[in-house]
Every structure is written in C-alpha cells, then in structure tokens.
C-alpha positions as CSV (number, residue, x, y, z in Angstrom):
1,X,26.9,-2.4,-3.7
2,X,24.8,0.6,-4.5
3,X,21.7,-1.9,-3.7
4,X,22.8,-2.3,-0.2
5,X,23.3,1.2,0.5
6,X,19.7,1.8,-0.5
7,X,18.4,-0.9,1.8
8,X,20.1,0.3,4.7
9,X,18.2,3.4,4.7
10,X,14.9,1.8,4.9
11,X,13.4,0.1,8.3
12,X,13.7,-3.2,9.2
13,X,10.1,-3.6,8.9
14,X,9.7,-2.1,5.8
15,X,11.9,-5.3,4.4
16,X,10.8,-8.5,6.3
17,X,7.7,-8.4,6.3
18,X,6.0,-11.9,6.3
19,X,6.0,-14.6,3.7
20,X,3.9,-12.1,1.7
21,X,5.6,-8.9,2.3
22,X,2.4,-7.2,3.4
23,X,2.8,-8.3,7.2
24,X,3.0,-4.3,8.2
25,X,0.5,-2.9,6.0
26,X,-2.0,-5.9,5.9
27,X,-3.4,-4.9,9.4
28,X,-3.4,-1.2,8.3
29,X,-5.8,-2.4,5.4
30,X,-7.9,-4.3,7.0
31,X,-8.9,-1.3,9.9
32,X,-9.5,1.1,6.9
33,X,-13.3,1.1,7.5
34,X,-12.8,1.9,10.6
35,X,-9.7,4.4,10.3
36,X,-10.2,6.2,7.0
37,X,-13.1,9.2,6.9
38,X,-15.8,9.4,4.4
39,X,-13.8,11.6,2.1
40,X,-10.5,10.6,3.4
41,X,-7.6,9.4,1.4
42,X,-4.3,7.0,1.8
43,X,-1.6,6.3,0.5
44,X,0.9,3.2,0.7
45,X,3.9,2.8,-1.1
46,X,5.5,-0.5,-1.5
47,X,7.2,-2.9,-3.6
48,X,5.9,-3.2,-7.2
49,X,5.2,-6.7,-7.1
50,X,2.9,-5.9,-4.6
51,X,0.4,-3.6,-6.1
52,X,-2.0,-6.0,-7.5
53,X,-2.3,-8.0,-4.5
54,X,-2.9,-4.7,-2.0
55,X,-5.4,-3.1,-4.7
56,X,-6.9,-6.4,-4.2
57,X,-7.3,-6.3,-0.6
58,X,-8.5,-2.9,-0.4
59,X,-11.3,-3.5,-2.6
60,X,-12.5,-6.0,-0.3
61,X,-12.4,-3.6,2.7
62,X,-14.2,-0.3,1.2
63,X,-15.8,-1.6,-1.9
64,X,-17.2,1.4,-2.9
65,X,-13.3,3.3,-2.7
66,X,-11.8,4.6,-6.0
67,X,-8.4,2.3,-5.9
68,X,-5.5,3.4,-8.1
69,X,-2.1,2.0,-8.7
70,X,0.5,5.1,-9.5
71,X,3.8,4.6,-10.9
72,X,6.9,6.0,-9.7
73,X,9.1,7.8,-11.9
74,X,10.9,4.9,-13.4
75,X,7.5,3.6,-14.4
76,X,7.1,0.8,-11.6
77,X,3.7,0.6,-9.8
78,X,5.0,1.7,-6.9
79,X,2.3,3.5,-4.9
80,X,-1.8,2.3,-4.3
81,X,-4.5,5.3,-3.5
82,X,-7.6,4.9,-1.5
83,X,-10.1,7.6,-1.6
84,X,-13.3,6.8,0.2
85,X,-16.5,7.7,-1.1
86,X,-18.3,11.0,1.2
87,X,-21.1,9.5,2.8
C-alpha cells in the first residue's frame, strides 16, 4: 500500500512515459545543445534503471559534457549530471 501512496504524488507524466520510459525527458536531451550554456549544468532525476541509457544519450548530444550518474541515498543511481564544457 505504501507504494501507491508514493505514486500518487508524482505526475502522470513522470510514470507513463513511452515504451522506454524516457518519452518526457528524451526531447529535453536531445535540445541540450541548443538549451544548455557553455558552462551550464542539468540535472534529471529518474528511475534507476534508467541511468545508463540517459548517460548514454547525453553523450551523444554534448560529447565533450562531464556526465555523472549520482546515487540517491539508498544507493540507487537515481540522478544524471550534465555540465557543459565553457567554450
């Protein structure tokens, strides 16, 4: 039960999100050249299992970025950092 109370706090969007859950942010990724400053910095926070895959994606958008997967505090890779090289 306590797993349903947690969901219902969170946006629709933020749980049906395409067959690959990254239906929201994968847009969001793919305008960071154009969106994120040289210097600038992001920060998206999403399911663990999906880490890997929007590390992945980043790197294809802003090579040159400094990508990082953080865990929360129950050790889950919960959040991926972009910081874009200054120009």
């Amino acid at each position: 039960m306590e797993g349903n109370v947690e969901l219902a706090a969170e946006p629709s969007v933020a749980l049906v999100s395409g067959p690959d859950g990254l239906g929201t942010i994968g847009p969001l990724i793919a305008d960071l050249g154009r969106i994120l400053a040289p210097g600038g910095a992001a920060i998206f926070e999403l399911d663990p299992d999906q880490a890997e895959a929007v590390r992945h994606r980043v790197g294809l958008v802003l090579p040159a970025a400094a990508v990082a997967i953080l865990d929360d505090l129950a050790g889950l890779p919960r959040f991926v950092t972009v910081e874009r090289a200054r120009s």
